[in-house]
C-alpha positions, 0 to 999 in steps of 0.5 A: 201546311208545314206540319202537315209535310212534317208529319208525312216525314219531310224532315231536314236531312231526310233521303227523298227519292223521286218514283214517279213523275207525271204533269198530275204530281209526283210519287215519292218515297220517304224512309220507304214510305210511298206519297203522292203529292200534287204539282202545287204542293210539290213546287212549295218545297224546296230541297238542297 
């Protein structure tokens, strides 16, 4: 899964903005690119 998130942009240091938010998953935008992920996958990242 690391790789995975690695490869869709989820770098250190990398701006993630929040476009949608639903009790489905979120909508996010990372260097402008849109990705939906689900609420299990979504809870496994921690950002600071």
């Amino acid at each position: 899964m690391k790789q995975h998130l690695l490869d869709m942009g989820f770098v250190a240091g990398q701006i993630v903005q929040i476009i949608g938010n639903s009790n489905q998953g979120l909508v996010l935008s990372i260097k402008g690119v849109r990705l939906a992920l689900n609420r299990g996958l979504a809870h496994r990242i921690n950002v600071a």
